[in-house]
N, C-alpha and C positions, 0 to 999 in steps of 0.2 A: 683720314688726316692727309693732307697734303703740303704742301710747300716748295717754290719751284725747284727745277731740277738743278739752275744754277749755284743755288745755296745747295744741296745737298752735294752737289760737285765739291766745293768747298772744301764743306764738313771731314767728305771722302779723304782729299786730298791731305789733308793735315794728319787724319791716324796714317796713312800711308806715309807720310816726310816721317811722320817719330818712328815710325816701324824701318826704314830705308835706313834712315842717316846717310851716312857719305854713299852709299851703293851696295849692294850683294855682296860681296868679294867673295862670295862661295859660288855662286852663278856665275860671278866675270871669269873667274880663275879656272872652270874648268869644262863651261859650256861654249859652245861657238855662238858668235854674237847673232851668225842670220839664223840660226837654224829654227825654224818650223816646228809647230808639235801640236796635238791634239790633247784637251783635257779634260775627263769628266768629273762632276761634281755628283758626288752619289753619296745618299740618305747611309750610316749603316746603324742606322733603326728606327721604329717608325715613330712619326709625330706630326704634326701641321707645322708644317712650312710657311717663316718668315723672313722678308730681309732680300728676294730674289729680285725684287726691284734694283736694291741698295747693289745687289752683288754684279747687276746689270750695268748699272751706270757706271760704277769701281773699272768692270772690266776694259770698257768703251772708253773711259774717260784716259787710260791707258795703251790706247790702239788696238784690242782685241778683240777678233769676232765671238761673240754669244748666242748660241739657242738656247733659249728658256725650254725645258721640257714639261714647267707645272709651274702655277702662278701663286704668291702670297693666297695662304689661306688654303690649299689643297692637305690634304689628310696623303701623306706618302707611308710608304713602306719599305722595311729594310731591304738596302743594294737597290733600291732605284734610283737611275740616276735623275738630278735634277736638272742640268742642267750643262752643256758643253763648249769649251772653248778651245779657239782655235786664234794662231799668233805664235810669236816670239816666244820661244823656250824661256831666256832669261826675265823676258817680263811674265811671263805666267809664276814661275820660280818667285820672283819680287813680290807679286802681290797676292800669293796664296794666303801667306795666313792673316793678312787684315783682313781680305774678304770669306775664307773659313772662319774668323772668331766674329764677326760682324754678325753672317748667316746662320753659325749656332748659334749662339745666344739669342738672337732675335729667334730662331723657331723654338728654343727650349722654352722662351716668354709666351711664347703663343701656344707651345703642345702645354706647359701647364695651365694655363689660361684657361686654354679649354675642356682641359680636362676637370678642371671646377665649374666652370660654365655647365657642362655637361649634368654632372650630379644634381645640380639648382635644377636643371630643366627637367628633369626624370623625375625629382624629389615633389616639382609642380609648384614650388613656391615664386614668389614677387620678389627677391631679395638679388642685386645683381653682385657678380665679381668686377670690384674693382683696385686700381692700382694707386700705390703711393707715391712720394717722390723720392721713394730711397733710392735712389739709381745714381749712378759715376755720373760726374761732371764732365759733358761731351755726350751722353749716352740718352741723355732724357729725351728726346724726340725718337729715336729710335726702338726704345724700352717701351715706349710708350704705343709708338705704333704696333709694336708687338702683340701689345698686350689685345689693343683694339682686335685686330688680326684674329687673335685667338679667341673673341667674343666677349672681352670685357670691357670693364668703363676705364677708361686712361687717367678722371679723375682731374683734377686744374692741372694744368702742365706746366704753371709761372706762376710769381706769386701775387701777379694782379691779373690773374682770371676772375676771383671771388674773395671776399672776405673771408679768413680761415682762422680761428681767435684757439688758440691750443696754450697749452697749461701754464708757459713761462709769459704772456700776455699776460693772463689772469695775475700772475705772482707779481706783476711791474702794478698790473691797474686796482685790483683786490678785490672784483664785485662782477660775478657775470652777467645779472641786468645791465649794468652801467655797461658795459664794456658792450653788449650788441646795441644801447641805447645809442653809445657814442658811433658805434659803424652804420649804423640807420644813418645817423644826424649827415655825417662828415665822409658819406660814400655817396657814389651813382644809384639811382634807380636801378641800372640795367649789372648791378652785382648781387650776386646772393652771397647770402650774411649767416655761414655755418661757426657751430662755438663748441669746441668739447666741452665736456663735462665729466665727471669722476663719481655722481650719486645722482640719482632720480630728482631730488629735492632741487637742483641745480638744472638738471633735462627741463623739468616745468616751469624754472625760472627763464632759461632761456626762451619756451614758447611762449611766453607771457609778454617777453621785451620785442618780438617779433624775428626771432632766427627762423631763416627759412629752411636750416639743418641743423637736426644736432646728432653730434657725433658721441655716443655711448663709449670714452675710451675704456678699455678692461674692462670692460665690462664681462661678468661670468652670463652663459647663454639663459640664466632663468631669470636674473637682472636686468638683459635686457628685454627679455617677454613681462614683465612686471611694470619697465618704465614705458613700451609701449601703451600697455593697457591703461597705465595710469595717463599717458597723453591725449589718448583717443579721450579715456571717460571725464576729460578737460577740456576735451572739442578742438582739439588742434591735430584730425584728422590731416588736414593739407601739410603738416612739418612733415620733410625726410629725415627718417630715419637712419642714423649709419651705426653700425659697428665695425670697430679698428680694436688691433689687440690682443693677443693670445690667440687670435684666428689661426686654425695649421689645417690640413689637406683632411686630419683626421676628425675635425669637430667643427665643421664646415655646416655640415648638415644640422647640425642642434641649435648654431644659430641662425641660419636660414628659416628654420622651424619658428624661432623666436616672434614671426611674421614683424623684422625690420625690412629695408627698402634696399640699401647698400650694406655690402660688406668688403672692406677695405681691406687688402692684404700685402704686407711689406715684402713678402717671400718673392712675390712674384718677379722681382726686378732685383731686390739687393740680397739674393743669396739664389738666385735661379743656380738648374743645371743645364748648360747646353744642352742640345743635342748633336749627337755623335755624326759630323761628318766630313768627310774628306774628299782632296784632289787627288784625281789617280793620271798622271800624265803619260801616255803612250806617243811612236812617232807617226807624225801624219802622211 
């Protein structure tokens, strides 16, 4: 994922103004305004590391020198440090914790990320980890990068990537042929056309109207090995498969097994747990 560096300055810039407001007044009132200081950012415990771009440009974009010590996507260990800074006591002070809560949560996105990714690939199945768009307003590129980072699929990021027809659709229009008939008709060629569904009888409805995904919601893991089978022995081999829903870290694997395509998880972004890490400031 990319995006220039001037929009992500931006992005930066504005949790920084809500987190400032008028100034420090804990830093003005009791640190000296020249004084120098060294700071490092260190892991304390381990995960794959996200977000050291973000915590690069945050710093820079504030006058501060940075050595990265490990780059997006390294596997660290607890008390290593990441990364060090060097500059102004009071602006290092200002801008810890938008750049700590930025850098955890983007590596907590990514050390859980991957550590599902992981199991899928030892497990040896086709089914990948992907993300939803339950994520905070302001947060979804970054949540998203995350997740990329730690090995999985980010999933549409906007709601005109792809056609995405989910339950409350269905309840305005009443028919889920019609309803991916009508996104064929009145869409681009270059969008793909996914539909939930809630029963099998509905899964093979929509690969009949021509969805190039359907999404098995709650579906339990032997329901969706079941509306596979019944796809394939329909000849609609080429539909991805997804399941969303009841997916947790601990029944991951049973539907993976289910030999679906995707497996969509809301965890990953709207209830993650950072990972644990901190500025430790010494003088330079």
């Amino acid at each position: 994922m990319f995006i220039p560096r001037r929009i992500i300055e931006e992005r930066l810039r504005e949790f920084l103004v809500e987190d400032l407001g008028e100034g420090d007044v804990t830093a003005s009132a009791i640190i000296a305004h020249d004084l120098k200081v060294k700071a490092e950012i260190v892991a304390k415990q381990e995960g794959i590391v996200a977000g050291i771009e973000e915590s690069i440009i945050l710093a820079e974009l504030v006058g501060l020198e940075v050595e990265a010590k490990v780059v997006d996507g390294d596997k660290v260990e607890k008390q290593q440090t990441l990364m060090v800074i060097f500059g102004n006591a009071q602006t290092i002070l200002s801008v810890e914790r938008t750049l700590l809560n930025l850098l955890s949560r983007m590596s907590g996105i990514a050390t859980k990320t991957h550590t599902l990714s992981q199991q899928l690939l030892k497990a040896k199945v086709k089914a990948r980890v992907a993300a939803t768009r339950k994520s905070a307003p302001g947060l979804l590129y970054f949540d998203k990068k995350a997740v990329a980072i730690g090995g999985g699929d980010p999933h549409r990021l906007h709601l005109d990537d792809m056609v995405l027809i989910k339950d409350n659709h269905l309840a305005i229009l009443g028919d889920t042929e019609e309803a991916v008939k009508k996104a064929k008709t009145n869409t681009s060629f270059t969008k793909k056309i996914e539909i939930e569904v809630t029963d099998i009888q509905n899964a093979l409805k929509a690969a009949r109207a021509g969805a190039d995904i359907v999404m098995l919601d709650n579906f339990a893991p032997k329901e969706a090995m079941e509306a596979g089978e019944q796809l394939r022995k329909a000849g609609f081999n080429h539909v991805i498969l997804e399941v969303s829903g009841g997916v947790t870290s601990e029944n991951i694997l049973e539907y993976a097994s289910a030999q679906v395509d995707i497996i969509s998880i809301g965890e990953l972004t709207h209830s993650i747990r950072a990972l644990d890490i901190s500025l430790e400031v010494s003088r330079s």
